[in-house]
PASEVEX-941620 format. One record per residue (C-alpha): x, y, z negated; chain. Coordinates in pm, 1 decimal. Each point is the difference from the previous one (the first is absolute). Layout:
// PASEVEX-941620
<rec c1="X" c2="Y" c3="Z" c="A"/>
...
//
This chain:
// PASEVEX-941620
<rec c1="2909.1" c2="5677.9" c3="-6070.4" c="A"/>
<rec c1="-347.6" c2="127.2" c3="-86.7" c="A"/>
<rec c1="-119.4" c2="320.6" c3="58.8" c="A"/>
<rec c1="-183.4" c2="187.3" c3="-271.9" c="A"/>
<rec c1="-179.9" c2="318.8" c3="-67.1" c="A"/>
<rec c1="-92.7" c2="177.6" c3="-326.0" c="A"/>
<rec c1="-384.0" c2="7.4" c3="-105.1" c="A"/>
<rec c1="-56.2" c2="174.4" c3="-329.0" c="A"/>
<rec c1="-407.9" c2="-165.7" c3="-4.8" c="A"/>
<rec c1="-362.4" c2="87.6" c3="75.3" c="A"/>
<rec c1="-55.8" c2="336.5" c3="-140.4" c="A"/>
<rec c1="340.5" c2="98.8" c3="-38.3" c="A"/>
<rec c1="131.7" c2="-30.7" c3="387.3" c="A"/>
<rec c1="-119.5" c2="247.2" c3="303.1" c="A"/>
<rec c1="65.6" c2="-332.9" c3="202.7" c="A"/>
<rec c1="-193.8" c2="-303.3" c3="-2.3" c="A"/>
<rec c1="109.0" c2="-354.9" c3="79.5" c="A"/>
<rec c1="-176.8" c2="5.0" c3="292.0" c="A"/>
<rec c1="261.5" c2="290.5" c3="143.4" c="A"/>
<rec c1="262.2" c2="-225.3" c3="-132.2" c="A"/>
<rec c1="-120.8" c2="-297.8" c3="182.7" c="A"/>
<rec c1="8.9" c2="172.5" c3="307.8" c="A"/>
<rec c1="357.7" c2="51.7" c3="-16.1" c="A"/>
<rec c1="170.1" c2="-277.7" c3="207.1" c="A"/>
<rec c1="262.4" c2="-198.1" c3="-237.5" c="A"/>
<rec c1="-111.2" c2="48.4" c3="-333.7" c="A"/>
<rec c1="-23.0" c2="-287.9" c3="-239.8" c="A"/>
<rec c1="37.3" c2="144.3" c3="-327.2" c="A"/>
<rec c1="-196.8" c2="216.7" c3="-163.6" c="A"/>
<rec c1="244.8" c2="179.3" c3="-280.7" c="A"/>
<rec c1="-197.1" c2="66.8" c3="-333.5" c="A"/>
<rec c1="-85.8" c2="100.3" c3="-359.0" c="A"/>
<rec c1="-227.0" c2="44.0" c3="-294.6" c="A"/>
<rec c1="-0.4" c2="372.7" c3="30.1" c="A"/>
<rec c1="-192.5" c2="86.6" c3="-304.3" c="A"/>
<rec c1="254.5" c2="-160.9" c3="-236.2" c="A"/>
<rec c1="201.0" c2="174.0" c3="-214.5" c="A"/>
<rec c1="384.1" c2="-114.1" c3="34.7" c="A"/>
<rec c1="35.4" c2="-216.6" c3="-342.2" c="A"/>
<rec c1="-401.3" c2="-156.3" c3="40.1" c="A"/>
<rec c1="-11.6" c2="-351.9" c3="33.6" c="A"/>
<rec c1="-137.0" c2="-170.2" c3="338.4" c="A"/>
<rec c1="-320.0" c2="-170.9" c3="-80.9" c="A"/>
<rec c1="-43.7" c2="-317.8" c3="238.4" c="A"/>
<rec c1="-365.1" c2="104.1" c3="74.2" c="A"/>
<rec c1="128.7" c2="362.3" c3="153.0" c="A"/>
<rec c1="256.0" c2="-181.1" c3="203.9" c="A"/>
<rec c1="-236.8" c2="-281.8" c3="143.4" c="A"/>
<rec c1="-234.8" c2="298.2" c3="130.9" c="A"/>
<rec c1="264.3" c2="213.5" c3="150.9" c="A"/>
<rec c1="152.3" c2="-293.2" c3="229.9" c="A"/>
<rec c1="-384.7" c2="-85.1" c3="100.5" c="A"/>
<rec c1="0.5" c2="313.5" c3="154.1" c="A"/>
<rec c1="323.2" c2="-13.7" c3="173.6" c="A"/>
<rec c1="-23.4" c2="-371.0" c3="69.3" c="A"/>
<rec c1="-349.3" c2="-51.2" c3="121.2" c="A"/>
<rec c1="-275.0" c2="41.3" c3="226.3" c="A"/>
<rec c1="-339.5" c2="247.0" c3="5.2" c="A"/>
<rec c1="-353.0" c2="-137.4" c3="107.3" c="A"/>
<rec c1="46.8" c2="292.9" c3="246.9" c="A"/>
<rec c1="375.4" c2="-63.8" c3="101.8" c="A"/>
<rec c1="-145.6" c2="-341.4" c3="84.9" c="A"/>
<rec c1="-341.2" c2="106.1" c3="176.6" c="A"/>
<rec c1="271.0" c2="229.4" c3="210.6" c="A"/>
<rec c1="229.9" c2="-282.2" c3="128.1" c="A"/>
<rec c1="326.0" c2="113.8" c3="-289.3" c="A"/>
<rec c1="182.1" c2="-293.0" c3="-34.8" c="A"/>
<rec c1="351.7" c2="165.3" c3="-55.2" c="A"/>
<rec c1="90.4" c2="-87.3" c3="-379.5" c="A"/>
<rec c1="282.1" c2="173.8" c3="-238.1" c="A"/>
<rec c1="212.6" c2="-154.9" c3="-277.0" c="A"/>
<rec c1="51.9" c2="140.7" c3="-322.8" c="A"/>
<rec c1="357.0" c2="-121.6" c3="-107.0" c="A"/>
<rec c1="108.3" c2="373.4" c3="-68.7" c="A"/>
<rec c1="-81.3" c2="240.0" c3="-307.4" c="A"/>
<rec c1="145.6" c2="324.1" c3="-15.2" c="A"/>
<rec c1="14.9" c2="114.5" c3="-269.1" c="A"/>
<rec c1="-29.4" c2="-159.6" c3="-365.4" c="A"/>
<rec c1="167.1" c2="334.8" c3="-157.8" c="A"/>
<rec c1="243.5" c2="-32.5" c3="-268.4" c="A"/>
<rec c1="-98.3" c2="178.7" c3="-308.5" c="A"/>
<rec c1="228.5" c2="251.5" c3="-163.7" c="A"/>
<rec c1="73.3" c2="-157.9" c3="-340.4" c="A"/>
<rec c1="155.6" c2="-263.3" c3="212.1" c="A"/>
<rec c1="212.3" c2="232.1" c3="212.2" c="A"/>
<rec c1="160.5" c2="180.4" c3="-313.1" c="A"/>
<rec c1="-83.8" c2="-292.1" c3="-287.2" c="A"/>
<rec c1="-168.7" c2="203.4" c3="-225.4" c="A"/>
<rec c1="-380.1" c2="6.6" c3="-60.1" c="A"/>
<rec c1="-218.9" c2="263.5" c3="173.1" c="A"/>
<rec c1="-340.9" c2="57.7" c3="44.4" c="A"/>
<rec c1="-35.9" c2="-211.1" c3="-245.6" c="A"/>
<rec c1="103.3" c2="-297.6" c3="141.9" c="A"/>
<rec c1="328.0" c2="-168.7" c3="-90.5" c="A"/>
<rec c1="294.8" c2="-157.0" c3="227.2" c="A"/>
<rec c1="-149.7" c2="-380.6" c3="-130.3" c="A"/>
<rec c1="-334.2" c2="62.9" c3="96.9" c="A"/>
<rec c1="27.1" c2="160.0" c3="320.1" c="A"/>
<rec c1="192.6" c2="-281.7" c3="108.0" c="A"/>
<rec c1="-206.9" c2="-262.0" c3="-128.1" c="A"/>
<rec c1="-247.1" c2="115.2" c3="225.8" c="A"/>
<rec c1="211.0" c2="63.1" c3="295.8" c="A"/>
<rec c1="105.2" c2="-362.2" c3="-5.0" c="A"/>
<rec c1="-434.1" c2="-129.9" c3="-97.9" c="A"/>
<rec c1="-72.7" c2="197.0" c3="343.1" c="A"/>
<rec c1="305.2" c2="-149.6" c3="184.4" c="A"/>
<rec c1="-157.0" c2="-335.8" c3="-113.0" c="A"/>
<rec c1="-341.9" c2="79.4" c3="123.8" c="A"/>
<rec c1="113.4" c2="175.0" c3="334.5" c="A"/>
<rec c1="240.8" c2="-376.2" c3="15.6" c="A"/>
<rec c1="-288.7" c2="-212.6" c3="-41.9" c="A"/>
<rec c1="-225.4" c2="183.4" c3="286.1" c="A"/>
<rec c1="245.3" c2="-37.7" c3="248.5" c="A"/>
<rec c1="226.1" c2="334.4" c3="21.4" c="A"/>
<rec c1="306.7" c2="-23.4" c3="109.2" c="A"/>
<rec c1="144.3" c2="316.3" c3="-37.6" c="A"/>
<rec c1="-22.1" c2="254.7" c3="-257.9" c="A"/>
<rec c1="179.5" c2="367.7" c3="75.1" c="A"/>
<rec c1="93.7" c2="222.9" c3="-299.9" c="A"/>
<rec c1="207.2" c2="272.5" c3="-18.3" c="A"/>
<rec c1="208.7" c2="102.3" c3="-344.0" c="A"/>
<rec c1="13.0" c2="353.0" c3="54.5" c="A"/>
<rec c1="-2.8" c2="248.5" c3="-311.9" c="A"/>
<rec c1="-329.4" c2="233.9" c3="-28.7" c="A"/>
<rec c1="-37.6" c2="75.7" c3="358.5" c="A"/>
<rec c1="-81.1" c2="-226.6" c3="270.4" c="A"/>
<rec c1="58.2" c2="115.1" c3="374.4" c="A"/>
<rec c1="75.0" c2="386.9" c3="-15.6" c="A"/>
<rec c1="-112.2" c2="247.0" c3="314.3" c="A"/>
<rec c1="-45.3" c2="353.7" c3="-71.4" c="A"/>
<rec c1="-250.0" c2="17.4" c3="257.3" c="A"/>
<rec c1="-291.1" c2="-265.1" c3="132.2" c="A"/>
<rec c1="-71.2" c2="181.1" c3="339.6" c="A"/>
<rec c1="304.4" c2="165.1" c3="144.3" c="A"/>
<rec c1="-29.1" c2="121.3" c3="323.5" c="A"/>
<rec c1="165.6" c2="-165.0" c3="274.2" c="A"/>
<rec c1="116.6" c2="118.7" c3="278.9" c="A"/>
<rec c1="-202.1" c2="-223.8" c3="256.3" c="A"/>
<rec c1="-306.2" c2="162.0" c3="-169.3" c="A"/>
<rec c1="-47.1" c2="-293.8" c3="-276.0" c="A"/>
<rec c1="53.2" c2="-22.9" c3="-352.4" c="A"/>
<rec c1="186.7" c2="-170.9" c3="-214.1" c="A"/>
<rec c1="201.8" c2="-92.5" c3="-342.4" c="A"/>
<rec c1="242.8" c2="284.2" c3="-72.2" c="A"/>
<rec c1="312.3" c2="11.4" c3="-279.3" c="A"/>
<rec c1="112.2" c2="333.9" c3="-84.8" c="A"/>
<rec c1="340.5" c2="-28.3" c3="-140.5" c="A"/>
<rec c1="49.9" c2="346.4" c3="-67.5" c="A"/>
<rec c1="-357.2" c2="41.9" c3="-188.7" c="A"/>
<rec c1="79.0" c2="-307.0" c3="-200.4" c="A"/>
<rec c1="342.6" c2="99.6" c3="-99.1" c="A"/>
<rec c1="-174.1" c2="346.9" c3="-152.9" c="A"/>
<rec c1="-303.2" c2="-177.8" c3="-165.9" c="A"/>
<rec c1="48.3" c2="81.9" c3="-389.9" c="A"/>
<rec c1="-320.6" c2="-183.5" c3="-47.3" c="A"/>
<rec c1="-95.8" c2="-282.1" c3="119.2" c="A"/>
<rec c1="-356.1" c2="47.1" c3="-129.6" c="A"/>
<rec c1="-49.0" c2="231.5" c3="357.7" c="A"/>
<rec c1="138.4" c2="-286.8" c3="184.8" c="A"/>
<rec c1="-320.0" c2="-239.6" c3="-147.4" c="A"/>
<rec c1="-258.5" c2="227.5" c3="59.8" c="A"/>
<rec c1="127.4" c2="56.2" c3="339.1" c="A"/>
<rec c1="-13.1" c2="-356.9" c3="104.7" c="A"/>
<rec c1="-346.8" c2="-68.2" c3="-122.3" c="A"/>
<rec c1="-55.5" c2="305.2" c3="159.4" c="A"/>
<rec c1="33.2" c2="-173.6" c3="340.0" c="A"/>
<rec c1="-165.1" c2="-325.3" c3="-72.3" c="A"/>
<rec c1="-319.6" c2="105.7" c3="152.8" c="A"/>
<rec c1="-173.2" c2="-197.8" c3="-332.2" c="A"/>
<rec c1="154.2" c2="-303.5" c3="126.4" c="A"/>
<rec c1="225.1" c2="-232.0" c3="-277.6" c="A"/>
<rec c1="370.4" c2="101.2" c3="18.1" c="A"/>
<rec c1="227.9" c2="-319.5" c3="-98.7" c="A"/>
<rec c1="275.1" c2="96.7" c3="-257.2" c="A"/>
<rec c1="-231.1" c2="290.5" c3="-82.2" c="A"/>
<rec c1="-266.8" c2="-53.5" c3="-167.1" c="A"/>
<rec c1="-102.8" c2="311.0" c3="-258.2" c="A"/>
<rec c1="-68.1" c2="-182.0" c3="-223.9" c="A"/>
<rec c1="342.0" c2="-130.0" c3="-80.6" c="A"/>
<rec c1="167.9" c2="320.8" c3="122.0" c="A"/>
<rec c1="-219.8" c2="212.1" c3="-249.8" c="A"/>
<rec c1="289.6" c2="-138.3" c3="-248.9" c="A"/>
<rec c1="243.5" c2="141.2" c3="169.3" c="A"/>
<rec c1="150.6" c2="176.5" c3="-326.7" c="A"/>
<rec c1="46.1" c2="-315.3" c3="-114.7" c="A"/>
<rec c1="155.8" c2="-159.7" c3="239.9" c="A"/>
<rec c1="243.1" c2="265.3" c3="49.1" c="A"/>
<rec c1="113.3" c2="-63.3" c3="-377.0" c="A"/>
<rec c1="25.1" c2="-368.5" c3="32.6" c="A"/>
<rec c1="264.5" c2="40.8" c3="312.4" c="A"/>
<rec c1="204.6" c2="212.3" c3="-257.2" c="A"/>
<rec c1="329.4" c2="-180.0" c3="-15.9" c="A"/>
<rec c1="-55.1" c2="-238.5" c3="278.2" c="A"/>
<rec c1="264.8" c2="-15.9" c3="245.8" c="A"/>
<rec c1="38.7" c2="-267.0" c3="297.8" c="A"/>
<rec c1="166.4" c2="-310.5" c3="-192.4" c="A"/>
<rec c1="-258.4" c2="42.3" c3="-326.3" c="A"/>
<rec c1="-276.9" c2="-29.7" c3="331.0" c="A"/>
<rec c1="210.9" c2="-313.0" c3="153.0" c="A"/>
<rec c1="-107.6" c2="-164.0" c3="-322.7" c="A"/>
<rec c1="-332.3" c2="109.3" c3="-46.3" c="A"/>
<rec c1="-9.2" c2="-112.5" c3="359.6" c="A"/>
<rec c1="178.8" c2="-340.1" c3="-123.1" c="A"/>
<rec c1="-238.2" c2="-67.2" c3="-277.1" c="A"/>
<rec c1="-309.1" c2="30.2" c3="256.4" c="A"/>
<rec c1="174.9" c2="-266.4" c3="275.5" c="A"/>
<rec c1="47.4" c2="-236.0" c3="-300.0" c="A"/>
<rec c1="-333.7" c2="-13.3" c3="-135.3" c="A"/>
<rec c1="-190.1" c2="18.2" c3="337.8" c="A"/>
<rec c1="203.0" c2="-258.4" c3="279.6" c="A"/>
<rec c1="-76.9" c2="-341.4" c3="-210.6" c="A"/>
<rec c1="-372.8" c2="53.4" c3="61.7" c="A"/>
<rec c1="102.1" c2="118.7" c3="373.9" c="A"/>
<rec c1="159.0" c2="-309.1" c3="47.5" c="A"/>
<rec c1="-249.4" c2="-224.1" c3="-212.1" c="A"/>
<rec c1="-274.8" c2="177.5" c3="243.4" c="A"/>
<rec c1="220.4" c2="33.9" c3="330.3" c="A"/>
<rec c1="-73.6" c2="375.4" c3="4.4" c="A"/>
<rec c1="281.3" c2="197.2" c3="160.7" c="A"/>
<rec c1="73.6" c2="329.6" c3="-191.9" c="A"/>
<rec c1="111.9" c2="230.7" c3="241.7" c="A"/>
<rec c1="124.9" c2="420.7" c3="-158.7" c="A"/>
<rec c1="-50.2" c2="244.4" c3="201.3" c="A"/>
<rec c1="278.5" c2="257.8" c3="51.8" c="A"/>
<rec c1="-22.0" c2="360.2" c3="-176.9" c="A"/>
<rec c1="-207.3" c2="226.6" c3="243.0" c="A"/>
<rec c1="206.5" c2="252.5" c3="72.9" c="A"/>
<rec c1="331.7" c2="-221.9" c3="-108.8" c="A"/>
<rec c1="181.7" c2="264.5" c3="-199.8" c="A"/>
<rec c1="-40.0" c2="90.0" c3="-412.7" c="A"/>
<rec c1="-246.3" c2="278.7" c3="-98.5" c="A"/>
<rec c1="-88.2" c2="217.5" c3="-281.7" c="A"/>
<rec c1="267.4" c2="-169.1" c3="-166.3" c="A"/>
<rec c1="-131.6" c2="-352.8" c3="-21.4" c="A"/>
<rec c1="206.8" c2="-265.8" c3="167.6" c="A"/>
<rec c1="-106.0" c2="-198.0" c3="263.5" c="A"/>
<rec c1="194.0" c2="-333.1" c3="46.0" c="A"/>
<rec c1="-146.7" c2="-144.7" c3="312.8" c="A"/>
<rec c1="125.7" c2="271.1" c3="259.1" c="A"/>
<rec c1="308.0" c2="-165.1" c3="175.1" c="A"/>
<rec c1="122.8" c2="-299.9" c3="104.5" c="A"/>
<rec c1="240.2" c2="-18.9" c3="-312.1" c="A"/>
<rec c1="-315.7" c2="32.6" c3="-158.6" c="A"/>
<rec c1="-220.5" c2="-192.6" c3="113.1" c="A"/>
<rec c1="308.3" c2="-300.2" c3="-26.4" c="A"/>
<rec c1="-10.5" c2="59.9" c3="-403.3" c="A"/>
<rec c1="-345.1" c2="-56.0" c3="10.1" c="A"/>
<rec c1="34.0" c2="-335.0" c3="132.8" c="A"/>
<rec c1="297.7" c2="-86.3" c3="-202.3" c="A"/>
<rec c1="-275.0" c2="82.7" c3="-258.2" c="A"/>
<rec c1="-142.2" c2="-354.4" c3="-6.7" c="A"/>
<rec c1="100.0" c2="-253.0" c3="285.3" c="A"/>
<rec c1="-287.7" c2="-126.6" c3="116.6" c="A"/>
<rec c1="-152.1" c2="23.8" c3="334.8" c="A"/>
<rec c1="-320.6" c2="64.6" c3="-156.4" c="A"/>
<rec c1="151.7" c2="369.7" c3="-71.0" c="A"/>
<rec c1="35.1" c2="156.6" c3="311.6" c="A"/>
<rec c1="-56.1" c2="319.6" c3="229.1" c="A"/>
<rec c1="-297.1" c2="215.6" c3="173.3" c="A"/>
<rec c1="209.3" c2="110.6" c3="193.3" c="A"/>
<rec c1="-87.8" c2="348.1" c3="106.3" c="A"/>
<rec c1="227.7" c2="131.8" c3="263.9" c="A"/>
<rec c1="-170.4" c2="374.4" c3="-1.7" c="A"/>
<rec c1="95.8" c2="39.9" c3="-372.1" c="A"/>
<rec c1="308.2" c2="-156.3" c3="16.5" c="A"/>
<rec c1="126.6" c2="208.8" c3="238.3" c="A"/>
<rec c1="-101.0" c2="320.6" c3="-138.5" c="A"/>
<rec c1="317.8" c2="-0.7" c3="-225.5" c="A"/>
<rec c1="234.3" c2="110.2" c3="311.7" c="A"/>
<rec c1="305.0" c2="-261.1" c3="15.9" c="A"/>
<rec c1="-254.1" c2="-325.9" c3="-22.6" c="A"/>
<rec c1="47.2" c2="-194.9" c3="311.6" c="A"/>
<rec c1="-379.8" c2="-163.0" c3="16.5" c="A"/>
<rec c1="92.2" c2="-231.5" c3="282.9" c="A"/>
<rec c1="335.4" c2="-159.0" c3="-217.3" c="A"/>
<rec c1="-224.7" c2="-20.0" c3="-342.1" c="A"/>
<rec c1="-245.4" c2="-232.2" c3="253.1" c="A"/>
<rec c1="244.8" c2="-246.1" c3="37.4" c="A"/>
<rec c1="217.3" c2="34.3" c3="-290.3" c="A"/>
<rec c1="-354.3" c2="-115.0" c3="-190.6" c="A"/>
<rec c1="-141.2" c2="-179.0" c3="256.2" c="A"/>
<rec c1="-70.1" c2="-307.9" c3="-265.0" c="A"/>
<rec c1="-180.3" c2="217.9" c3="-279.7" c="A"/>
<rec c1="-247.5" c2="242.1" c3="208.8" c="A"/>
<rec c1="-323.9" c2="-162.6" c3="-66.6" c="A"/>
<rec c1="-139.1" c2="305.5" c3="159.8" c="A"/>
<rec c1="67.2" c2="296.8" c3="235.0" c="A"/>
<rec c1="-88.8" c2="328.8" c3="75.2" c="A"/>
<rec c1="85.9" c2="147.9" c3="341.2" c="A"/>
<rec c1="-33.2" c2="384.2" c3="33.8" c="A"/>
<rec c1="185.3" c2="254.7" c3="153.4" c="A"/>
<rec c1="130.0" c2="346.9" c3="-195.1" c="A"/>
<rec c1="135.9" c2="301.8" c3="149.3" c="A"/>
<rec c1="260.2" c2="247.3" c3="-167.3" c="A"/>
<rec c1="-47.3" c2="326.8" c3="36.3" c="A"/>
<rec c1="251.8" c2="184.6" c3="-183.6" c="A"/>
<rec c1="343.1" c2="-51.2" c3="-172.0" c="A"/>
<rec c1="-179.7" c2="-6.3" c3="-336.6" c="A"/>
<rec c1="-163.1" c2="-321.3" c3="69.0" c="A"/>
<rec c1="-354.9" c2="130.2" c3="70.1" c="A"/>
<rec c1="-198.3" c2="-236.8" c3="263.8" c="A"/>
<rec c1="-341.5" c2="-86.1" c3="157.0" c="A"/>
<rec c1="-118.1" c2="-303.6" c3="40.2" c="A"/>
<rec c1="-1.5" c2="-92.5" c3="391.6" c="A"/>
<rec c1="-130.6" c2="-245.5" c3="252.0" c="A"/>
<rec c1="119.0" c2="-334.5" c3="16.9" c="A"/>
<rec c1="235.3" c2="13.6" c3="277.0" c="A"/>
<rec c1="300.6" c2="31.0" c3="-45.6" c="A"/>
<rec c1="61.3" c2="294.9" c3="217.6" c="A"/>
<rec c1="-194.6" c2="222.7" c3="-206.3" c="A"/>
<rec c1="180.6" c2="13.1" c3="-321.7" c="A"/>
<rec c1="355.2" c2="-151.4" c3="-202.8" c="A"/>
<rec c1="-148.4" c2="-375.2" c3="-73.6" c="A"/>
<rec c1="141.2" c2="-231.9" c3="279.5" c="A"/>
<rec c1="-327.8" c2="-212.5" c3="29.2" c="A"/>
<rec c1="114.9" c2="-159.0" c3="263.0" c="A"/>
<rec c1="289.9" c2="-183.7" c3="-140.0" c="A"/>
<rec c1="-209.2" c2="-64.7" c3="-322.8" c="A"/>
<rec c1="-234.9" c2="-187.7" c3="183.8" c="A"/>
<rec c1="274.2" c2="-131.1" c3="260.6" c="A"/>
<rec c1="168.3" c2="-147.7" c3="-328.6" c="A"/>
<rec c1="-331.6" c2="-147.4" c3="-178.5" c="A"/>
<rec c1="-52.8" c2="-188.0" c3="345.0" c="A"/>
<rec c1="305.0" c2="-129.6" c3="89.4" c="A"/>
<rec c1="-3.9" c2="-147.2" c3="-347.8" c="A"/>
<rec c1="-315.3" c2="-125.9" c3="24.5" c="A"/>
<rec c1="-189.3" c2="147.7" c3="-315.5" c="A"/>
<rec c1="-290.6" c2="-175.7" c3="-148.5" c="A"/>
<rec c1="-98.1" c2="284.0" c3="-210.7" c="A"/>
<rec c1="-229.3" c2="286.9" c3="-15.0" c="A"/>
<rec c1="-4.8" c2="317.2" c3="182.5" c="A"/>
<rec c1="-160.4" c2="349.7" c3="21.0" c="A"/>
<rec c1="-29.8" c2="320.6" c3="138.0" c="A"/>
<rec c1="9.5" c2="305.6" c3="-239.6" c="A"/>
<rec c1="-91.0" c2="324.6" c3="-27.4" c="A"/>
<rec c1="-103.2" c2="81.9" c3="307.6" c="A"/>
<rec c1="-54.9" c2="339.8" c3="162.9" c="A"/>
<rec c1="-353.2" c2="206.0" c3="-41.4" c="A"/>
<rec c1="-163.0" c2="-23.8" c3="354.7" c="A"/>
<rec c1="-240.0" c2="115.1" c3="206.0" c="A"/>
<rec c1="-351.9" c2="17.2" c3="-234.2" c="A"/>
<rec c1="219.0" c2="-70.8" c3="-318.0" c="A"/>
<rec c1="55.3" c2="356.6" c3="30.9" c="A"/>
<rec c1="-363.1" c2="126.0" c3="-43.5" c="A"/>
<rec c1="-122.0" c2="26.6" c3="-388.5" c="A"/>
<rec c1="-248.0" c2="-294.6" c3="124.5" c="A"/>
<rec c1="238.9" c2="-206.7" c3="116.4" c="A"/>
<rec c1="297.3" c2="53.4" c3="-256.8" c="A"/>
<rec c1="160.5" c2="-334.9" c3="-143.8" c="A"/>
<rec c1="139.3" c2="-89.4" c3="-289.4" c="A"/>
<rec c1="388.4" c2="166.9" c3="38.6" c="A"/>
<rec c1="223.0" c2="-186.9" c3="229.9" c="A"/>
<rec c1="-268.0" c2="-268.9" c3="41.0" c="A"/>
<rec c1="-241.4" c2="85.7" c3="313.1" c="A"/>
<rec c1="-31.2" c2="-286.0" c3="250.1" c="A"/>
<rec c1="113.1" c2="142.0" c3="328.9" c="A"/>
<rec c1="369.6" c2="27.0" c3="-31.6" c="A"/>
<rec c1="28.4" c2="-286.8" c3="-238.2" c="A"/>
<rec c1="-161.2" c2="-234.5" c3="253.6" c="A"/>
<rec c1="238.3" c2="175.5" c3="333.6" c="A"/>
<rec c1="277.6" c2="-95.6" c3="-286.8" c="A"/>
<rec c1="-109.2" c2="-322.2" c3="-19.3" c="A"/>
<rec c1="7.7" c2="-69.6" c3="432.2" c="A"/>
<rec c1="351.0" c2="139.6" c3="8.5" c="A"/>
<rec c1="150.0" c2="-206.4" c3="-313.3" c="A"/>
<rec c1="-187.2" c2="-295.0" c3="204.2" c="A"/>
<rec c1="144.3" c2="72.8" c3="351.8" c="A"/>
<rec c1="367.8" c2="62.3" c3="-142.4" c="A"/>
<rec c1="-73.9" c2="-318.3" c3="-200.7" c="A"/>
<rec c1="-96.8" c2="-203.8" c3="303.2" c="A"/>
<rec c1="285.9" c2="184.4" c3="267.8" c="A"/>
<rec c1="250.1" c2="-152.4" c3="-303.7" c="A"/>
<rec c1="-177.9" c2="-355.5" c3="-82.7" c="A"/>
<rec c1="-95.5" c2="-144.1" c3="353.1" c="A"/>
<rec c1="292.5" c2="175.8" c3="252.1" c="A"/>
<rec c1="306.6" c2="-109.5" c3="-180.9" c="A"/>
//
């Protein structure tokens, strides 16, 4: 197994990779090309520089005695654009060439050396919270969904501006303004779209994509729907384990496979995170570990430390059952709690992302990992 942690790049991060060094275990350093539009082709060049950065050394790291190294085998995301997701063109883009240059950048990411690429195949929205800095009631901060203020939303315009809102300037994956400024359109392109029309969208995608996956050994790993449940009327199709098993009864290969995010996943109450980890042991390329709690009958929840005790996500038999099957793939923390100077308007983070709780996340996983692997 090989423990990662999410870096969104120099400028664009409140942590450096120097914190992240510091943090005993981690290999991987979890990545993107942030300032790409979901549809925009990959140019080698960008690519090349970004893994530099990850992958290599400073004159100063050296001068100071840093020899500790990361990998680069993990990009999250390469975000699917929309005329893809319903097969019509949008933003003036059509289904054909968004995919022809999904499948040039899966080809330049291949010949790099990635290994894994995440994606996620949700309509519009990305991740939903209804607020970035809940209170807690240990004094911290963190995610918050609202079920009852979502279910009374007539616009989900307020829910945009909200979000941003809370970004503290910082780039919010899955919601970038200046694809959601077309939100009227988008809404009128989902007209008429129920679950099995998405399966095929979804089908069409997984066909044109894997043969390059394979010809490039890149693992394409979804990401489940975040929370795992339909909204505004739009269907979401990777929210259960029935699911997620349609997806992979999509296309065959190994090459299409799972990021498998337990905190998601188990937002839809009913989803047994610890049986979807080794029903699909063979397809998750990639996992997140993260701990929700429920906090009313409605389904509203906060995001929550990472053990187990704290919240509804057993993440001790998730990690129990990675072990004990030995898994060679990736790992991460997620959204971890707001702590300590994260709290001050100097020392905000990007939501969900500080470094404190992710890296206490990332001992824990570790120590249940290690109780499991070397005490059978």
């Amino acid at each position: 197994m090989h423990m990662g942690f999410r870096w969104y790049g120099e400028g664009n991060d409140t942590i450096s990779l120097d914190d992240i060094r510091q943090i005993p275990g981690v290999e991987t350093i979890v990545w993107s090309l942030h300032h790409k539009q979901a549809g925009e082709l990959w140019e080698p060049e960008e690519i090349e520089a970004e893994m530099k950065k990850i992958t290599g050394l400073s004159e100063d790291d050296r001068k100071r005695g840093v020899t500790k190294t990361f990998n680069a085998d993990v990009v999250e995301s390469v975000n699917v654009h929309e005329s893809i997701k319903t097969g019509k063109t949008l933003l003036g883009m059509s289904r054909d060439e968004a995919l022809d240059n999904y499948i040039k950048t899966i080809e330049n990411l291949g010949k790099a050396g990635v290994k894994v690429v995440t994606y996620n195949f949700m309509p519009v929205f990305d991740w939903l919270r209804t607020d970035m800095f809940h209170p807690s009631p240990d004094g911290s901060t963190a995610l918050y969904y609202d079920a009852h203020k979502v279910a009374q939303l007539d616009d989900p315009q307020k829910l945009i501006d909200e979000t941003l809102d809370g970004a503290n300037g910082l780039t919010m994956p899955g919601w970038e303004p200046e694809r959601l400024a077309h939100l009227g359109e988008f809404i009128e392109a989902y007209k008429g779209i129920d679950h099995d029309k998405y399966y095929e969208n979804y089908k069409v995608f997984l066909d044109a994509v894997i043969p390059t996956c394979e010809k490039y050994d890149v693992k394409l790993a979804v990401h489940p729907d975040d929370p795992s449940f339909d909204l505004f009327g739009w269907p979401r199709v990777v929210s259960s384990k029935e699911g997620i098993q349609r997806v992979l009864n999509l296309n065959k290969s190994p090459y299409n496979g799972l990021c498998l995010c337990l905190g998601s996943f188990s937002s839809r109450r009913g989803n047994d995170p610890v049986d979807a980890v080794k029903t699909f042991m063979d397809r998750i390329h990639f996992s997140h570990v993260r701990n929700i709690k429920f906090l009313d009958e409605a389904g509203s929840f906060s995001e929550v430390g990472h053990r187990a005790c704290e919240g509804d996500v057993d993440t001790v038999g998730i990690m129990k059952a990675y072990a004990e099957a030995d898994y060679q793939g990736y790992i991460r923390p997620d959204h971890g709690r707001h702590l300590w100077s994260e709290n001050t308007e100097a020392g905000r983070p990007r939501p969900g992302y500080g470094l404190y709780d992710r890296a206490l996340g990332i001992q824990y996983l570790l120590g249940v990992w290690d109780a499991f692997k070397y005490n059978k």
